[in-house]
N, C-alpha and C positions, 0 to 999 in steps of 0.2 A: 518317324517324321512327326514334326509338330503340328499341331492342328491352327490351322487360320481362322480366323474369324473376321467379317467386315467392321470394318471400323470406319467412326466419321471423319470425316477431315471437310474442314474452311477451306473453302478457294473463293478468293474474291475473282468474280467474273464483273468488271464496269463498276458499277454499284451496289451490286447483288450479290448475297452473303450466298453461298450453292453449297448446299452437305453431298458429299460423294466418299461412295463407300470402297476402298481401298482393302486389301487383305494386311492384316499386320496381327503380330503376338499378342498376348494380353499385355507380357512385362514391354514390349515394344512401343506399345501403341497410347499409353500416357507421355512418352517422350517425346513420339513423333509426334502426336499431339500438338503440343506447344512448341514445336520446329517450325511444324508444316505454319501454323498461324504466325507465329511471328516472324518468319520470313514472307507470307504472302502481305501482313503489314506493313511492313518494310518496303516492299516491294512496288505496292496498292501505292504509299505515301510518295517516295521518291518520285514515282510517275507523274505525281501530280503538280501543276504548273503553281509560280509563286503566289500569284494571285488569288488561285483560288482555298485558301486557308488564311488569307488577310481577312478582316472583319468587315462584317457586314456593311460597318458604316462608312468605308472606302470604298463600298464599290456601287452601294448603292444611293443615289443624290435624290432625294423628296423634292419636288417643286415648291416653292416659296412665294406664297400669293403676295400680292401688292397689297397694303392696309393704310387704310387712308388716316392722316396724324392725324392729331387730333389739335384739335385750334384754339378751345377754350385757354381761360386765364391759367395760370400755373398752378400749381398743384395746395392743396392745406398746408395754413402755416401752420409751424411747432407748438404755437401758442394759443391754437384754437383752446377753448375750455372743454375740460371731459364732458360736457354732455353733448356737443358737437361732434366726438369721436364717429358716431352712428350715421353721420352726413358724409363719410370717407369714402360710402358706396358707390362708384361709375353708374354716369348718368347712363342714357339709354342709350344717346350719339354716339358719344367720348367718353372717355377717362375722365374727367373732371371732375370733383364731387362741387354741390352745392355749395355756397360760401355764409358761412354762419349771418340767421337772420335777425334785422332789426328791429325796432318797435314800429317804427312805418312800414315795415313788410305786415308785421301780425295788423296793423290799422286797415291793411287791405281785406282783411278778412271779416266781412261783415259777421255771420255766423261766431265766429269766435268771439269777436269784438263783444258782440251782444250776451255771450256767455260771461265774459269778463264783467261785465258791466252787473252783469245779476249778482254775480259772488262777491263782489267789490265796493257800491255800494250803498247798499245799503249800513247803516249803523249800530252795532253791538257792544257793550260793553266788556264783553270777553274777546269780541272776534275782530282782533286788526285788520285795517279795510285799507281804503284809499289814501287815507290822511296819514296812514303810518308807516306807507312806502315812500307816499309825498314828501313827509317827511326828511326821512332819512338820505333822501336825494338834495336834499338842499332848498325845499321851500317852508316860507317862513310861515313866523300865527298868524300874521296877517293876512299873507297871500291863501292861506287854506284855510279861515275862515271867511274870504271874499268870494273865494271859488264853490265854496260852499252854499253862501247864499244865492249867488247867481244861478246857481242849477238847482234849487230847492225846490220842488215839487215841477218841474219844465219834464216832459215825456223825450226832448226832441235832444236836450243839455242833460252830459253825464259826469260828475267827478271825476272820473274811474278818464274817463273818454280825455277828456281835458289834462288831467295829468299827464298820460300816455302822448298827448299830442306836443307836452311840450318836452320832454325828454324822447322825443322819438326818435332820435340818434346812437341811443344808447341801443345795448343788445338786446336780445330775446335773453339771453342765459345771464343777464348782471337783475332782470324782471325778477327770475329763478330763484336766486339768491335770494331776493327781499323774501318768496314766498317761505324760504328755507328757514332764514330769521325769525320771522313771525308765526312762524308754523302752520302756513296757510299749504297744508298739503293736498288736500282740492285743486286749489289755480294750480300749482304747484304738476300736478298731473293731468292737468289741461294742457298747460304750455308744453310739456315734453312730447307730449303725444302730436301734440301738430307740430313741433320741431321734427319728430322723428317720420309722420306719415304720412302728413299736407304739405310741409312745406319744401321738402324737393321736386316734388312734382310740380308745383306753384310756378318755381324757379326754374323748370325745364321747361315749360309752357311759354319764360316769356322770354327764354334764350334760345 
């Protein structure tokens, strides 16, 4: 007579994988083996209802909070200029980002203004100032050196101040440019820095 040995065998009980010890061959008991299991998953499987082997995303539904729109003006145009890009950020209410600033936005800022004004001008032979942004926006010899004389040696009248006031329509980033030009890379990283880290905030303040 052959000798027995216990052998394991899978029965799924519910959910629960259960080893129970059966007598079988040694050459027996690799076949039954994989009998006994794959007839108990077969078994396991068919039992189970259609449902519950559909994905998880069918059966089960997230609730979906209410999110208030958002109301500001419409989104950045295409044509914003690249240094604008960094204003795309969502304000703190809404989605909306900032909308690229002008030179009567930067006039509101006293501080800055007053920086502009130190860098600007004064007169250097090497160091293009006011007269040579003035310039290039379309004011004549005469009007810059009129505007000149009028603010010469005044604490209260500035070049720099006066120009800005009358091209105030124009942008912060066309300012940019001139500095680009002239290789005034100072102002140049004055104005970016408050595009990029006063003046959204300025603009949520007064939206």
């Amino acid at each position: 007579m052959k000798a027995h040995i216990a052998c394991p065998v899978l029965v799924f009980n519910s959910h629960i994988i259960v080893f129970e010890k059966l007598p079988c061959t040694k050459k027996s008991w690799s076949a039954s083996f994989t009998d006994e299991v794959e007839d108990a998953v077969t078994l396991h499987l068919s039992s189970m209802s259609s449902g519950y082997l559909s994905p998880s995303s069918d059966r089960i539904k997230q609730p979906v909070e209410d999110v208030e729109e958002c109301t500001c003006p419409t989104s950045t145009s295409p044509d914003y200029p690249k240094e604008l890009q960094l204003l795309n950020s969502p304000c703190e209410k809404c989605c909306c980002p900032a909308p690229p600033p002008k030179i009567s936005d930067l006039m509101n800022d006293k501080d800055l203004l007053d920086l502009l004004r130190l860098k600007l001008d004064p007169n250097h032979c090497t160091i293009k100032n006011w007269k040579n942004f003035a310039s290039r926006w379309g004011m004549s010899y005469d009007e810059l050196t009129l505007l000149e004389h009028r603010t010469q040696g005044s604490l209260s009248q500035s070049p720099t101040q006066e120009f800005l006031l009358r091209y105030n329509q124009k942008t912060v980033t066309e300012l940019t440019e001139l500095c680009r030009i002239y290789q005034r890379i100072d102002v140049l990283r004055l104005l970016q820095s408050w595009i990029e880290k006063d003046w959204p905030s300025r603009w949520q303040q007064t939206h």
